[in-house]
C-alpha positions as CSV (number, residue, x, y, z in Angstrom):
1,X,-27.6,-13.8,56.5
2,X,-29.7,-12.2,59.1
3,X,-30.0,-15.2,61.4
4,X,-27.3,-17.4,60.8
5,X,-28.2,-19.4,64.2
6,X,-31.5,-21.0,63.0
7,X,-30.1,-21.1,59.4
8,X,-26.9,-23.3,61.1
9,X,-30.0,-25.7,63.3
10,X,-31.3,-26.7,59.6
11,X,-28.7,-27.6,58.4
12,X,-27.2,-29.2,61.3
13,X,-30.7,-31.9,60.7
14,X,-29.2,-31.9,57.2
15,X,-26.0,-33.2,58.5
16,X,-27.0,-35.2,60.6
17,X,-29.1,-37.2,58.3
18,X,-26.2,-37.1,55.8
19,X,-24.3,-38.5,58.0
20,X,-26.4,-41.1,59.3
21,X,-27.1,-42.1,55.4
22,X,-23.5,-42.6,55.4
23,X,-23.4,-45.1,58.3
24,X,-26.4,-47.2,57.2
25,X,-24.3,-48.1,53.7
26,X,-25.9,-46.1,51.3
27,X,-23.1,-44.5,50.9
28,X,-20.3,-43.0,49.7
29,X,-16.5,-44.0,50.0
30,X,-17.5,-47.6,50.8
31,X,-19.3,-47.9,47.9
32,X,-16.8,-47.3,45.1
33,X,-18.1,-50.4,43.0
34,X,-21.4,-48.3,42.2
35,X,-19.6,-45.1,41.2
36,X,-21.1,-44.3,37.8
37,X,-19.1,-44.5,35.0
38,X,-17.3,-41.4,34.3
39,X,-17.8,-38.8,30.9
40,X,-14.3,-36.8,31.2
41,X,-15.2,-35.2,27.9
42,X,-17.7,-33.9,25.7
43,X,-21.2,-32.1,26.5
44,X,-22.5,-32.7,29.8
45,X,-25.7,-32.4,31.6
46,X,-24.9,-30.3,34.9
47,X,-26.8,-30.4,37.4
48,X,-26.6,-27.5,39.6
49,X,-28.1,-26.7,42.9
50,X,-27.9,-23.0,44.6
51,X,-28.8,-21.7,48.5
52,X,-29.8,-18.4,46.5
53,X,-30.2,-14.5,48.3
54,X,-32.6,-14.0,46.0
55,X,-33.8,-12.8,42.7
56,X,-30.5,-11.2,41.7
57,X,-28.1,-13.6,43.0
58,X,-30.6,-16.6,41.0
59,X,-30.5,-14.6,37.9
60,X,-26.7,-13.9,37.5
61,X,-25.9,-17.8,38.1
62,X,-28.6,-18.9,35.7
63,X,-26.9,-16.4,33.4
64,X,-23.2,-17.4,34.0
65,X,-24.2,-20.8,33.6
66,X,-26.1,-19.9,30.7
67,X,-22.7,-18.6,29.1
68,X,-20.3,-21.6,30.2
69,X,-23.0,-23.9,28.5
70,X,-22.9,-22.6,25.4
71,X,-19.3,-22.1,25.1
72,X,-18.6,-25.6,26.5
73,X,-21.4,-27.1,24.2
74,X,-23.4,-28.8,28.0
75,X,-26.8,-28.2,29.7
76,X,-26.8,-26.5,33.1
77,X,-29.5,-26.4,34.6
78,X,-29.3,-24.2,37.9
79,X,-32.4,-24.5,40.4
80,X,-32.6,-22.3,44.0
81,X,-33.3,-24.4,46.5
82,X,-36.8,-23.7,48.7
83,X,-34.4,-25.3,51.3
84,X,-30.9,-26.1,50.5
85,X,-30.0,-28.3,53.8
86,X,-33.2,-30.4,52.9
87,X,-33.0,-30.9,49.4
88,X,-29.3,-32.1,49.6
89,X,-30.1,-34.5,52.7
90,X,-32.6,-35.7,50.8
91,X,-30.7,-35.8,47.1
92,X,-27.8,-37.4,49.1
93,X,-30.5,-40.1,50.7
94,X,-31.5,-41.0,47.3
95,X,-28.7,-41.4,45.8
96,X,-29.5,-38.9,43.5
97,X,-27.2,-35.5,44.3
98,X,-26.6,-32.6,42.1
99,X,-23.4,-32.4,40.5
100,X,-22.6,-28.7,41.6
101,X,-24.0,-27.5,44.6
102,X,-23.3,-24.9,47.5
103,X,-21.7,-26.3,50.7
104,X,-22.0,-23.8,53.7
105,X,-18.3,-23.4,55.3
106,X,-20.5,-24.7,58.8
107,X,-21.4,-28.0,57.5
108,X,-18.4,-28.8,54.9
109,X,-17.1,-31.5,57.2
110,X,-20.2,-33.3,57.4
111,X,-20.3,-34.0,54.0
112,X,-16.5,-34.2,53.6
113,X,-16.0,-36.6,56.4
114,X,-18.7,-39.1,54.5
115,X,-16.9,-39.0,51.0
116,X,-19.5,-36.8,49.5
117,X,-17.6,-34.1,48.1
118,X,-15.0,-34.8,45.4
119,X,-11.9,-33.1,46.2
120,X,-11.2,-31.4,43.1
121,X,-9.9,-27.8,44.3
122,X,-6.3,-28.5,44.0
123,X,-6.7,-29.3,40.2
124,X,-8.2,-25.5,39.5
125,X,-6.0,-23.1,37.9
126,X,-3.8,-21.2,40.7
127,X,-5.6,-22.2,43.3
128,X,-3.3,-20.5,45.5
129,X,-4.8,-17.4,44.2
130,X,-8.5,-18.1,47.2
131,X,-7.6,-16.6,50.6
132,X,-5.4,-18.9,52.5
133,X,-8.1,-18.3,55.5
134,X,-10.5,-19.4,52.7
135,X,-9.1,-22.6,51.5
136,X,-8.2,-23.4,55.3
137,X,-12.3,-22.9,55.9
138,X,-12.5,-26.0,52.9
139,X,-9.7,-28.4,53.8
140,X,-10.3,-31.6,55.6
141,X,-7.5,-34.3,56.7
142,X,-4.6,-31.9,54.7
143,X,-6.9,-31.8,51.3
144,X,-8.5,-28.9,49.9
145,X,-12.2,-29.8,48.6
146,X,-13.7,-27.3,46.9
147,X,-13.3,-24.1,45.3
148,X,-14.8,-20.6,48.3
149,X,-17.6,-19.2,46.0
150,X,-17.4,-15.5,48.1
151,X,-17.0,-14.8,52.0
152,X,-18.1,-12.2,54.3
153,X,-16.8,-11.0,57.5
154,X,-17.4,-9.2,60.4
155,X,-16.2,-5.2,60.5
156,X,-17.5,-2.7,63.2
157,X,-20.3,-0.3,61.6
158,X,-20.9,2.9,63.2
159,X,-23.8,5.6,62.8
160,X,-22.0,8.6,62.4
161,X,-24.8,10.9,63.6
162,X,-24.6,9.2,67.0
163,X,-21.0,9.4,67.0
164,X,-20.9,13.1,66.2
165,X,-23.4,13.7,68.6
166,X,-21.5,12.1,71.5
167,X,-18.7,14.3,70.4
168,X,-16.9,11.3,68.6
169,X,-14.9,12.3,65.6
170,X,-12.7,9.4,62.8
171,X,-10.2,9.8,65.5
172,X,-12.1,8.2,68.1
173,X,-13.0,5.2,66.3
174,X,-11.4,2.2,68.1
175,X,-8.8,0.2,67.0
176,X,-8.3,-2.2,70.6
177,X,-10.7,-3.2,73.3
178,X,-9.4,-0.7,75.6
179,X,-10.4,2.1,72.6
180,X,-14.0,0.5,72.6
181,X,-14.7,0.5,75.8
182,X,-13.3,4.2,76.3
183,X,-15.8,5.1,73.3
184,X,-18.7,3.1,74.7
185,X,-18.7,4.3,77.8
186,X,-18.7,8.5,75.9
187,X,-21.3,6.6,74.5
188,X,-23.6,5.8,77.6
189,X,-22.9,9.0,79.2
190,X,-24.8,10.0,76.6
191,X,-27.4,8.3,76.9
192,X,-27.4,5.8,73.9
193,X,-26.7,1.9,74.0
194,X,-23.2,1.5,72.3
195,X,-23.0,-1.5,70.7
196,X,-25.8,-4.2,69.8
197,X,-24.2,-7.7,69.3
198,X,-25.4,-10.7,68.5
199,X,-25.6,-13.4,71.3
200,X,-23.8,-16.5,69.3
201,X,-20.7,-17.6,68.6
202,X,-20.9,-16.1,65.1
203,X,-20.2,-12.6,66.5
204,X,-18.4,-13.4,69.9
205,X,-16.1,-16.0,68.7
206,X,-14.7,-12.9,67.0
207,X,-13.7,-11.8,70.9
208,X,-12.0,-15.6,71.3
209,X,-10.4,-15.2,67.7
210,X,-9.0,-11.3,69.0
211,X,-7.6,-12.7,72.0
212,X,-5.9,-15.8,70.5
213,X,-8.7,-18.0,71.3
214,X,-11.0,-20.9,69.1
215,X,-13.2,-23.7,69.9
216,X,-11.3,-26.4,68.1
217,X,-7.5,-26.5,66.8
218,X,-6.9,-25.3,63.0
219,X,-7.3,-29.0,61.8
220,X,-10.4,-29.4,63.9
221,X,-9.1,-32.5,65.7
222,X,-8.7,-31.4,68.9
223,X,-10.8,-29.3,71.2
224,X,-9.5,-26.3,72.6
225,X,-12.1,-23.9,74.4
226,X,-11.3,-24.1,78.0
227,X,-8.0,-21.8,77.3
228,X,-6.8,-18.6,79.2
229,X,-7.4,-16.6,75.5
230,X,-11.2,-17.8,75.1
231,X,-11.4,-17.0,79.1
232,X,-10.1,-13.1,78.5
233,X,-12.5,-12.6,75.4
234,X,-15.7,-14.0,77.6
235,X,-14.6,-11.9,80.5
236,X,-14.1,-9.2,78.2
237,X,-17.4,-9.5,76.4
238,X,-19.5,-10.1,80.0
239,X,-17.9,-7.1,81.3
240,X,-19.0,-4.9,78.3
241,X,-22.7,-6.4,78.8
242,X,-22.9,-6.1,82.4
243,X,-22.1,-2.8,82.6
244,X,-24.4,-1.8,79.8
245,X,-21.4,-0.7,77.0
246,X,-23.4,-3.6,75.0
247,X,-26.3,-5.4,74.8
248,X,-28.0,-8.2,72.3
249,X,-30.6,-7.7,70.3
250,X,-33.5,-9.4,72.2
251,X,-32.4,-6.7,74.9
252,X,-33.1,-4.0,72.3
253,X,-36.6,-5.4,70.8
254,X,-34.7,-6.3,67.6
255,X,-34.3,-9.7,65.8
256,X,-30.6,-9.2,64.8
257,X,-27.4,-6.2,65.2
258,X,-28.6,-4.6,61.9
259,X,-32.3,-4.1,62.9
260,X,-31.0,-2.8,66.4
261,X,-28.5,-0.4,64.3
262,X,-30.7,0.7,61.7
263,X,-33.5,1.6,64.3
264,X,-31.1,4.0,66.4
265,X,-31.0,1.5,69.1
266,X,-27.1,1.5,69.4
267,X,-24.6,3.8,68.0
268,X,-22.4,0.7,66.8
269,X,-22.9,-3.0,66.0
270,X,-20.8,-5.9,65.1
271,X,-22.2,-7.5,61.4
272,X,-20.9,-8.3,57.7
273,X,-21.2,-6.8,54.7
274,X,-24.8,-7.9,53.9
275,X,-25.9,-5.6,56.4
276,X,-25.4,-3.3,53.8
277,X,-28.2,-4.3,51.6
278,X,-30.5,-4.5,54.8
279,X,-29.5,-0.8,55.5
280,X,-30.3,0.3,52.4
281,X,-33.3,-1.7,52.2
282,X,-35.1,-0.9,55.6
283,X,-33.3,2.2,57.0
284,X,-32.0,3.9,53.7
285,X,-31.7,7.3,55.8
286,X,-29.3,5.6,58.0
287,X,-25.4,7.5,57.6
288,X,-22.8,4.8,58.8
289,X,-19.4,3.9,58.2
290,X,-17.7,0.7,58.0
291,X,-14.2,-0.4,60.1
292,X,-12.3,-3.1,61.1
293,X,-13.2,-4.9,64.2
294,X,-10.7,-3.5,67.5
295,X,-8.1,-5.9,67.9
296,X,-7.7,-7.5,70.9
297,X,-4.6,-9.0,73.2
298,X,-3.4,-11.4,69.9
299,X,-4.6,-8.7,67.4
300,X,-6.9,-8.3,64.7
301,X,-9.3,-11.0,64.7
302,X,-12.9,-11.9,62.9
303,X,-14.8,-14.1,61.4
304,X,-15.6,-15.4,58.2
305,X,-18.4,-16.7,56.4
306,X,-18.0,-18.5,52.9
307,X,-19.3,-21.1,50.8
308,X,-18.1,-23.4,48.4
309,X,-18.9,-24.9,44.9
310,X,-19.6,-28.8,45.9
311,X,-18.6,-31.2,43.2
312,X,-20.5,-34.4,44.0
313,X,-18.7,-37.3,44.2
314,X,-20.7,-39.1,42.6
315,X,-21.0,-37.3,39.8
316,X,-20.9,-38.7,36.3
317,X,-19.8,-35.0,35.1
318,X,-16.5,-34.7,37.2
319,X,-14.3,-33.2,34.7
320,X,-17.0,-30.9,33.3
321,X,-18.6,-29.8,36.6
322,X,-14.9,-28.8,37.8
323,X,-14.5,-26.5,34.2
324,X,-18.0,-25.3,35.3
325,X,-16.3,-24.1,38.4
326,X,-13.7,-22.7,37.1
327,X,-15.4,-20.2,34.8
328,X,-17.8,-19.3,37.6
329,X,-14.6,-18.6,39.5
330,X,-12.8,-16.2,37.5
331,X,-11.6,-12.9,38.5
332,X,-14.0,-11.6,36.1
333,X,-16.7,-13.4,36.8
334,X,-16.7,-13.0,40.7
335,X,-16.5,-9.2,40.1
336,X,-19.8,-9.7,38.0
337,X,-21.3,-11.8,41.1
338,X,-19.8,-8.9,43.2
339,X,-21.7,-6.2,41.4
340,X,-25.1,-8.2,41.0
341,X,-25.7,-9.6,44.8
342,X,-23.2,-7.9,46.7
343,X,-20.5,-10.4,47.2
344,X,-17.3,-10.3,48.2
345,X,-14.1,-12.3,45.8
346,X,-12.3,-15.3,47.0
347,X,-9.5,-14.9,44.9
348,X,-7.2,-12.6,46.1
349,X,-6.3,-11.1,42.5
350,X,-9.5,-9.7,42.8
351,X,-9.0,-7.4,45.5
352,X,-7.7,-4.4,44.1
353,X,-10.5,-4.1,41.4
354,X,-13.1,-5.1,43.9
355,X,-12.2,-2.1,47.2
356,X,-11.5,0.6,43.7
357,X,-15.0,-0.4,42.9
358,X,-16.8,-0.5,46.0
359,X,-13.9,1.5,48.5
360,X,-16.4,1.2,51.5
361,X,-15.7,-2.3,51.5
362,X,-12.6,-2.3,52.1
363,X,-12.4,-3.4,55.6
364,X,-14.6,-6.2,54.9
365,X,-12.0,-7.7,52.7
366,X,-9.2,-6.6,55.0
367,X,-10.3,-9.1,57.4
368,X,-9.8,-11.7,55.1
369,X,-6.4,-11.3,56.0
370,X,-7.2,-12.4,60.0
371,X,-10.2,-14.1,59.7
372,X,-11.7,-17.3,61.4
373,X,-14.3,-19.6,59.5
374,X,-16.3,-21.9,61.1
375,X,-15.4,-24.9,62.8
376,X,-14.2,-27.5,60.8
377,X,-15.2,-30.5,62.5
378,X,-18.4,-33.0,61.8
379,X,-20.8,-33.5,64.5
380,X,-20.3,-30.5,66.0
381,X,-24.2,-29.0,65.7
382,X,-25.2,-29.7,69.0
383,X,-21.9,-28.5,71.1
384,X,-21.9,-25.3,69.2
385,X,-26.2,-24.7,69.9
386,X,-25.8,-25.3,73.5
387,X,-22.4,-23.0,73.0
388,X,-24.9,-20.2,71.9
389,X,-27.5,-21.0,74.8
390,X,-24.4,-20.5,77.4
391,X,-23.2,-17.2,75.4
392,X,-27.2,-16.0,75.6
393,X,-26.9,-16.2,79.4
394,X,-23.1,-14.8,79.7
395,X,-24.1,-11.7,81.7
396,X,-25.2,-13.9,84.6
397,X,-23.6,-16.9,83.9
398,X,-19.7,-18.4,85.0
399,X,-17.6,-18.1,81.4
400,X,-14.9,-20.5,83.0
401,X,-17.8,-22.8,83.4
402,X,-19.2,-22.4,80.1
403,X,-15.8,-22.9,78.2
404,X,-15.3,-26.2,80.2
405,X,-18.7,-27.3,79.2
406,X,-17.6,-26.4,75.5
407,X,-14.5,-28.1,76.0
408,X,-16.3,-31.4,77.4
409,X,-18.7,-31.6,75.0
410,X,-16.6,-30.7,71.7
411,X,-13.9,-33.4,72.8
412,X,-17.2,-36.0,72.9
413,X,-17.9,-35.0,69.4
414,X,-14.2,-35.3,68.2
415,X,-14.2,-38.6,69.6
């Protein structure tokens, strides 16, 4: 979660080898004649493949999966991936993929656009009930795909011992740009760096979202990033980093905004709720508080990041796999995800049991409400990398010029 830029480069190889499979034949909706005959009922053998956190996040999966076995009278057989973009290209390649798997929001229309997923989501019980922002994030030519596992987004954290020290009390904290650069300059005056942000489009597309801005349209058919909204959020951001109000991590001896925060670095940073378990983790004596990002000329604006429960399409299992998904998306059962790994709900019913049970969340969740998930376009890997290069050089750099290069290269990719 730290580093979602190199995480987004791996898979992007993953993609692109996915997609390439795809083209040579080996394939997927060109290929129906070799789809495997289908077991609609009775026990299945699932397999299930998982991009896991860790320990905890493994276990209560292997568990869940445990219990939907035994009641359903199937095998499922959960593995973590050592590396989930890799083992899928490779699954996929060999025409050999899981039946359930985890598709990051970033690359879901790689595998959608190559008839690799089976678009099952609108066959789950009240699937109206995930986020709308959510089930836009999994929707490809007007379908919805597959069901959003959790999500994160992006909320402002601030150290509160900084703030008080700079005379900043719960009144202060900002609720527009103006308010944040009024703060951040209190801030600097005395002698503290603001805000740490991360230099990619996974925390200043927030900015573009704010001021009414995005790379691509909502369908992700057109390109849209040389526009007067994505212009004011650039402008906006350069002006914070030029005149020191913010500065990125490298510029801070930190690897990401939660290192630079936890350290004392800045007295704010922009990151999502896993920075929670990193505080605790590394900087436990850390005092912070958690808010909703400062609107900006559109209003409230973040970003979101989600994944969702593939079904293969090639799966022998459909009917199982998608009762497999539904038990592992229950209210209950996502509030037993929530309290072993720390994950947020992506069904809305679950909202009020999940902020009374962990109330600091709350504007986390809230930003469901706003939020922006990744772009939802295949081949995009490349346009958004050398988007992050031209965002790392935004203090020097022409943002009109960088948007038009964005705009250039994302129509090329769109075709």
């Amino acid at each position: 979660m730290k580093n979602r830029t190199v995480r987004t480069a791996v898979l992007g190889a993953a993609g692109a080898a996915l997609l390439a499979t795809a083209a040579c034949g080996s394939g997927f909706d060109d290929d129906k004649a070799a789809a495997p005959a289908q077991q609609s009922a009775g026990p299945a053998d699932l397999q299930i493949l998982i991009g896991s956190s860790g320990d905890a996040e493994t276990t209560a999966v292997k568990d869940a999966a445990a219990a939907w076995a035994k009641k359903s009278g199937s095998t499922a057989t959960v593995t973590p991936a050592q590396d989930l973009a890799q083992q899928l290209g490779q699954a996929f390649a060999g025409d050999n993929p899981p039946d359930v798997f985890y598709v990051d929001a970033s690359r879901f229309a790689d595998y959608a656009s190559v008839g690799a997923l089976e678009p099952y989501a609108g066959k789950l019980s009240d699937a109206s009930d995930f986020y709308p922002s959510l089930r836009a994030t999994f929707t490809y030519n007007g379908t919805f795909y597959c069901a959003p596992k959790d999500f994160s987004t992006l909320a402002l954290v601030i150290n509160d011992d900084m703030w008080a020290k700079a005379g900043l009390g719960e009144g202060d904290v900002p609720t527009t740009w103006d308010q944040l650069r009024s703060v951040s300059e209190k801030l600097k005056a005395k002698g503290m760096t603001p805000l740490a942000v991360a230099d990619t489009r996974d925390r200043i597309g927030a900015f573009m979202v704010q001021a009414g801005g995005w790379i691509t349209s909502p369908d992700g058919k057109q390109a849209t990033a040389d526009s007067p909204e994505n212009l004011t959020a650039l402008q906006y951001v350069q002006s914070l980093l030029k005149d020191k109000l913010a500065q990125f991590p490298s510029q801070l001896d930190a690897g990401w905004g939660g290192e630079a925060f936890g350290k004392g670095k800045a007295a704010m940073t922009i990151e999502g709720n896993w920075i929670k378990g990193a505080l605790k983790a590394d900087f436990p004596d850390v005092k912070y508080s958690v808010h909703e990002l400062p609107a900006g000329p559109k209003g409230k604006g973040t970003l979101s990041f989600t994944n969702c429960w593939g079904i293969s399409a090639k799966s022998k299992f459909k009917q199982q796999a998608i009762d497999f998904v539904e038990a592992m998306t229950t209210v209950d059962q996502q509030m037993a995800f929530a309290r072993a790994f720390g994950v947020m709900p992506s069904r809305q019913s679950a909202k009020d049991a999940y902020t009374q049970e962990f109330p600091a969340d709350a504007p986390f969740v809230n930003g469901a409400d706003y939020a922006q998930g990744p772009v939802n376009a295949p081949k995009m890997d490349s346009v958004l990398a050398d988007f992050d290069t031209g965002i790392q050089k935004l203090t020097s750099s022409d943002p009109k010029a960088l948007l038009e290069r964005v705009q250039k290269n994302t129509q090329a990719a769109l075709g």
